[in-house]
N, C-alpha and C positions, 0 to 999 in steps of 0.2 A: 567520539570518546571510546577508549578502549577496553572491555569488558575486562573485569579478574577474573583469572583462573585459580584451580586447586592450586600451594603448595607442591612445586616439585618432588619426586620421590628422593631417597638418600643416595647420595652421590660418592660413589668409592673414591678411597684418598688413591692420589696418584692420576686420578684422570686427565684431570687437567696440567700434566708438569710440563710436560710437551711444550705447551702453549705459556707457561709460566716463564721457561727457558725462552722460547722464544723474544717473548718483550724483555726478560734482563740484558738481549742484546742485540736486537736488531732495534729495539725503543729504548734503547738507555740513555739517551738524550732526553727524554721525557721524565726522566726518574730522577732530576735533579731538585725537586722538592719545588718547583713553582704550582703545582698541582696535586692534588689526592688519585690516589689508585683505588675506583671504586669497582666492586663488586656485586649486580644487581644477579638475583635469584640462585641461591646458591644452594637454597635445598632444602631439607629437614637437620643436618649439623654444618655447621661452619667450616667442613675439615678444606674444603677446596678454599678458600679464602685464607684460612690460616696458612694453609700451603703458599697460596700467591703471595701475602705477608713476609713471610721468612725469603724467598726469593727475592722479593721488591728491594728489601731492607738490605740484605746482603749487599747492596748498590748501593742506596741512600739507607744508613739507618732508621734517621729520625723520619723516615716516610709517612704519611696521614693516610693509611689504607681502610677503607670503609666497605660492610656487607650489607646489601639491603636485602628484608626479605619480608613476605608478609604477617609474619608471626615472630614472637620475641623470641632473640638466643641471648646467648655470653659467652662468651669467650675469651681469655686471659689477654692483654695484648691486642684487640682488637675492639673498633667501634663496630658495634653490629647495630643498623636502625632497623625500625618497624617501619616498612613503608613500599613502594612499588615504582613503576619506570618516572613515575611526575617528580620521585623524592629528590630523582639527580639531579635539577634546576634548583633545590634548595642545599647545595653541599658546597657549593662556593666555589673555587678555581679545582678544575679538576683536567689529570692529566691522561688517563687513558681508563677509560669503562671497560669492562667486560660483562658480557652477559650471553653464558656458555650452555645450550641443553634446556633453552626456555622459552624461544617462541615455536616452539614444535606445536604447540595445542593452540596457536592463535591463527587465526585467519588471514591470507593472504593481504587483503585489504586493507589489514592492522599494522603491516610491517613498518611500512613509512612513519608513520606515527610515533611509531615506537620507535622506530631510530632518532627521530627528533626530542623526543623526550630523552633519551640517552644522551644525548650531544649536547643539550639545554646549558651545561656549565661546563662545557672543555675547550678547554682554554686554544687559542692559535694554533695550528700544529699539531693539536691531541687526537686520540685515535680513541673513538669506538668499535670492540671488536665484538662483533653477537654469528653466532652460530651453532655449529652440534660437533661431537664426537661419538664415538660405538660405548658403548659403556664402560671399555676395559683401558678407553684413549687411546687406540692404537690406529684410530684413522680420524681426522680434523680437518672439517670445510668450513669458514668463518670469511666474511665481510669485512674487511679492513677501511673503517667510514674515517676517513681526516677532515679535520675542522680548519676552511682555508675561508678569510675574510667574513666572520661570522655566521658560514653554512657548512651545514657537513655533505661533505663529497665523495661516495665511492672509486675508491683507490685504488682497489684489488682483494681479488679473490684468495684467499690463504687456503691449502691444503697441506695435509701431513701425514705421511704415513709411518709408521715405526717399523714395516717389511714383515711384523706376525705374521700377518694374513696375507703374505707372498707380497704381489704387485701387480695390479691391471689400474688404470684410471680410473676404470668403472667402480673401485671399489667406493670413490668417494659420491657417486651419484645419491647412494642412502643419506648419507650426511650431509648433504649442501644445506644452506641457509633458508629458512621457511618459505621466501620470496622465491625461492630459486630450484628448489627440492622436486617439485612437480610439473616445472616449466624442462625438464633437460627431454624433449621431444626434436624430431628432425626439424630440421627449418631453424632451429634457435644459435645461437652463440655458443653457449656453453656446452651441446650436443655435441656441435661440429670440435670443442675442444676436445673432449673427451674421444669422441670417437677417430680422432687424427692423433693424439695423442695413444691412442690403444695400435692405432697400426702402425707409427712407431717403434712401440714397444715391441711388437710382435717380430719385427723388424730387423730390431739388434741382433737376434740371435742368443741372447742373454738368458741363460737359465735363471741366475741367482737373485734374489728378488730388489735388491739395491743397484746391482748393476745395470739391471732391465729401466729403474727410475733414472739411473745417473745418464745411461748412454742414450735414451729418449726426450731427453729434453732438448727444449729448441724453442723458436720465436712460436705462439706470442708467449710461454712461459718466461718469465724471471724467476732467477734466485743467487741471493751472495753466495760465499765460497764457504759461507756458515750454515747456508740454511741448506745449500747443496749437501752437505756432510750428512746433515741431519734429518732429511727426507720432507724438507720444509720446499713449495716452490711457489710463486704466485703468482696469479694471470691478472694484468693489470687491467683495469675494465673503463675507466673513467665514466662520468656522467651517460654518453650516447650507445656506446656498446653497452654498457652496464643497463641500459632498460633493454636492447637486445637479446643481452644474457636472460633479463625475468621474463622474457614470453611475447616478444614481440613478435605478432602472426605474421606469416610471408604470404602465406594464401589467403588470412582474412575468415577460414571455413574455421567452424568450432571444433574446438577436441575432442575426438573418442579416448575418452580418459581408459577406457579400457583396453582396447585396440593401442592403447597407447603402450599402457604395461606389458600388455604381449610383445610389440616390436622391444621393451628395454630392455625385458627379461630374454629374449634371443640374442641381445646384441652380446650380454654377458659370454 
C-alpha cells in the first residue's frame, strides 16, 4: 500500500504547457472523447489543469477532463475530486493521465504501484504520463506508460528542453522520473544515453543551444518532425531495456550513492 504524502506546493501557470502542447498533438488520437483527460496532483490551485482543459478542448470541446487532489478545490469548467492515485480506477474510461512533479517525495519501491493505480481505468492505447519538470518548465523528463492488452507498458522516455538553459543532455539527469532519477550511474542504460548523447553534442561543433539538440540526435533517440522543432525527443525503452534503464547492476556490487554524486557532478 502506498503511503500519502503532504499536498504538493503551488505550481506556476505555464509550467506544464510544454507538455500540454505536446498530447494536443502527438496524442490527438486519444482526445477523441472515448476517454476522460485526468489530472492527478496538481497542487494547491488547479491553474495547471485548467491550462491542460483549455488545450484538451481546443481539440475535443465537450472533453471530460478531471483534477484529483487531496484536498478540495473549484474551479469554473472543471471536475476537481477529493481523492489520490486509487481514485483513477473509479473515473470510468479514461484516456490519457497525467501526473506531473508528484512522485519526487515517494519511494523508489512505490513507483510501480503507482503506475498501476494510474492505468487502473485507461482505456486500450491510453497513455499515462508521470514525471518532473524545473519549476520554470523549461526542462521535462516523463514516462510515456501505454495501456496494450490490459497492462500498461513502458514506451519511452519523453524529454524536453525549451533551449533557456542552453543544451547539454545532462540537463535532464535532475528531472527524470522517481524510478529513474538516482539510478543514472555508469553501468545503467540511461547513463550510457545521456553520456553518448553529450559527446555527440560536443561533437557538432554547434554553438547555439537548438542546433547542438537538433544536430546530435541519432539512434536510440526518436522524435517527429514536430517534436524535433520543439525540443521534444524520446528514447524508446520497452519492458526489458526499461528495467535496465531503473538500475539494473552489471557488477551486482552496492552503490556508493555518494561516490556516485561526485562521478555525476564531474561528468557535468
Amino acid at each position: 500500500m502506498v503511503s500519502s504524502r503532504p499536498v504538493r506546493p503551488r505550481t506556476r501557470a505555464g509550467r506544464l504547457a510544454a507538455l500540454d502542447a505536446w498530447v494536443t498533438t502527438q496524442a490527438r488520437a486519444l482526445l477523441d472523447g472515448r476517454g476522460a483527460v485526468v489530472d492527478v496532483g496538481f497542487g494547491l490551485t488547479p491553474v495547471t489543469t485548467l491550462e491542460l482543459a483549455l488545450a484538451v478542448r481546443g481539440v475535443t470541446p465537450a472533453l471530460r477532463v478531471i483534477g484529483v487532489e487531496r484536498e478540495a478545490h473549484e474551479a469554473p469548467g472543471l471536475e476537481l475530486l477529493v481523492g489520490d492515485f486509487g481514485t483513477c480506477a473509479t473515473l470510468g474510461p479514461t484516456a490519457v493521465v497525467r501526473a506531473m512533479n508528484v512522485l519526487r517525495g515517494y519511494r523508489e519501491d512505490e513507483v510501480a504501484a503507482i503506475h498501476e493505480a494510474l492505468g487502473a481505468a485507461v482505456i486500450d492505447g491510453g497513455l499515462v504520463i508521470e514525471g518532473s519538470t524545473d519549476t520554470g518548465g523549461c526542462v521535462t523528463a516523463a514516462w510515456l506508460l501505454r495501456k496494450r492488452g490490459g497492462a500498461l507498458h513502458r514506451e519511452a522516455l519523453l524529454l524536453h528542453t525549451d533551449f533557456s538553459r542552453g543544451f547539454s543532455p545532462w540537463l535532464f539527469r535532475d528531472w527524470l522520473p522517481r524510478d529513474l532519477r538516482r539510478r543514472a550511474h555508469v553501468g545503467t542504460a540511461v547513463h550510457t544515453l545521456l553520456a553518448d548523447w553529450e559527446l555527440r553534442a560536443r561533437g557538432t561543433g554547434a554553438t547555439e543551444p537548438k542546433a547542438r539538440f537538433l544536430e546530435s540526435l541519432g539512434p536510440p533517440l526518436s522524435a517527429t518532425a514536430w517534436e524535433r522543432e520543439h525540443g521534444f525527443v524520446r528514447w524508446p525503452v520497452g519492458e526489458a531495456s526499461g528495467r535496465d534503464a531503473i538500475g539494473a547492476e552489471h557488477s551486482g556490487q552496492p552503490i556508493d550513492e555518494h561516490a556516485l554524486a561526485d562521478q555525476l557532478e564531474a561528468d557535468l
